[in-house]
N, C-alpha and C positions, 0 to 999 in steps of 0.2 A: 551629783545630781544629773539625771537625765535631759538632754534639753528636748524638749513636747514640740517646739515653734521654729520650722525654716524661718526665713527671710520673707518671704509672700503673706504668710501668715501672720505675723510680728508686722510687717506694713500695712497690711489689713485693719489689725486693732489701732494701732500709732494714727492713721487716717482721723480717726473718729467713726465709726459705722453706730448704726443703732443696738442697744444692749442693754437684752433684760437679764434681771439678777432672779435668782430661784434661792430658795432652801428649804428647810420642811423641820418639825415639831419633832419633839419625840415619840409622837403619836405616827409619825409621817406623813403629818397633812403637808401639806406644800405650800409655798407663799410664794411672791414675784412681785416684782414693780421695774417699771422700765427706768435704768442708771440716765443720770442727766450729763454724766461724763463718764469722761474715763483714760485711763494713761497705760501703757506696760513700758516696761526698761528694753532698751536697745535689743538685750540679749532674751528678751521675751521670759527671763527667769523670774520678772514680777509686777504684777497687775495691782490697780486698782482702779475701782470704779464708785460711784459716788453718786448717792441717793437723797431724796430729802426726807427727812426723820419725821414730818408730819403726813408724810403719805405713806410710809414706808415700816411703823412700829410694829407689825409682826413677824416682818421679814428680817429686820434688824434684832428683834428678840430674839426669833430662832438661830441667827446668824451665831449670836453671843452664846446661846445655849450649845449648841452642837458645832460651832466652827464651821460649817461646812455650806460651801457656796456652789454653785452653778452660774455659769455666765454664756449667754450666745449672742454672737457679736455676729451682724449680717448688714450686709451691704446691701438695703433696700431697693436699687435699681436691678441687680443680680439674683441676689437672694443666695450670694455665695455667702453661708453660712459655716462658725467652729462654734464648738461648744467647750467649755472649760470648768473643771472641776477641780477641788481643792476643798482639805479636811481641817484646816487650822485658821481661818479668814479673822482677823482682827478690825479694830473701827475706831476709827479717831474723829474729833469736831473735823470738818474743814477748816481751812485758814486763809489767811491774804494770799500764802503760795500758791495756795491751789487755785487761783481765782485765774490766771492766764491758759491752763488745762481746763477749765469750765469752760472761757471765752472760747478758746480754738475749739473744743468739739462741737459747742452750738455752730459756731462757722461752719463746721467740716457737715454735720448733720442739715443745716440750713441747704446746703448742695446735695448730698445727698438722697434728701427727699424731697428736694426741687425737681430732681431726676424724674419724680415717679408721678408732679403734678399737683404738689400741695408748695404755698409761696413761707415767706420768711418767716412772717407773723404767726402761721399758723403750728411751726418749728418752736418758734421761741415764747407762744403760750406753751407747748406741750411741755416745753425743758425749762420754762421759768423755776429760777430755785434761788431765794436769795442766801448768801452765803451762811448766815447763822444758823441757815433751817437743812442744812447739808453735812452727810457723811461720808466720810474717805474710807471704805472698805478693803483692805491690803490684803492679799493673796498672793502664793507661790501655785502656779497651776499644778497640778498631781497627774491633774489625764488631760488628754485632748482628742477631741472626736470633729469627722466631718459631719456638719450634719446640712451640709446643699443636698436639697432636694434633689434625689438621684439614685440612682445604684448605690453610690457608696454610704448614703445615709446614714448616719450613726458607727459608721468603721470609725475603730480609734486609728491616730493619725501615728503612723508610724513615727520611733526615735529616728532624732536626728545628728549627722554625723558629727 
């Protein structure tokens, strides 16, 4: 398998940044809701992010229907932005585990977008999720694109060595 993610980029998501999830129908309408978390492995060979299932049942339908996921994860004081796609995304309840990956990303996001002038409260209504109303989304990334605002806009992110 290719690996998609230096080191900068795989610290980027591991942080916690803000990230909305996409997919689309068969028809290719598109769907999205902003992830209340989110984790990838050391080696950035696998993501998950994690939505609440009562804001989230068309995006988690189409999820199921077509596997296929989009994720852009961006650093709201920067606006350094990746995007990441993947053709087989899977979806479990969340559980007790995942509840200290929920905790840390509210933290990390509470700074975040303290950065940019909005305080804690207004972080931890946007990302309130109690845990039985939450889904664990699993993905291997396939592509990966820059997408910060710039020149390079949408270039896919070269293999890494």
């Amino acid at each position: 398998m290719t690996v998609l993610l230096g080191p900068a980029h795989i610290a980027m998501v591991a942080k916690g940044v803000s990230a909305i999830v996409a997919s689309r129908n068969a028809a290719l309408r598109p769907s999205l809701m902003r992830a209340v978390g989110s984790r990838i492995s050391a080696d950035g060979r696998e993501v998950t992010v994690y939505l609440r299932r009562s804001q989230s049942g068309q995006l988690l339908s189409d999820i199921a229907q077509t596997g296929e996921i989009a994720v852009v994860f961006s650093v709201p004081s920067t606006h350094q932005t990746l995007q990441l796609k993947a053709r087989q995304a899977t979806q479990r309840p969340a559980t007790q585990e995942d509840l200290p990956v929920l905790q840390a990303y509210l933290r990390s996001m509470e700074e975040e977008v303290g950065r940019v002038g909005y305080g804690a409260r207004y972080v931890a209504a946007m990302l309130a999720a109690p845990l039985h109303d939450v889904v664990a989304v699993h993905f291997q990334p396939e592509a990966a694109f820059d997408q910060t605002p710039g020149p390079r806009a949408g270039a896919a992110l070269p293999p890494q060595p």
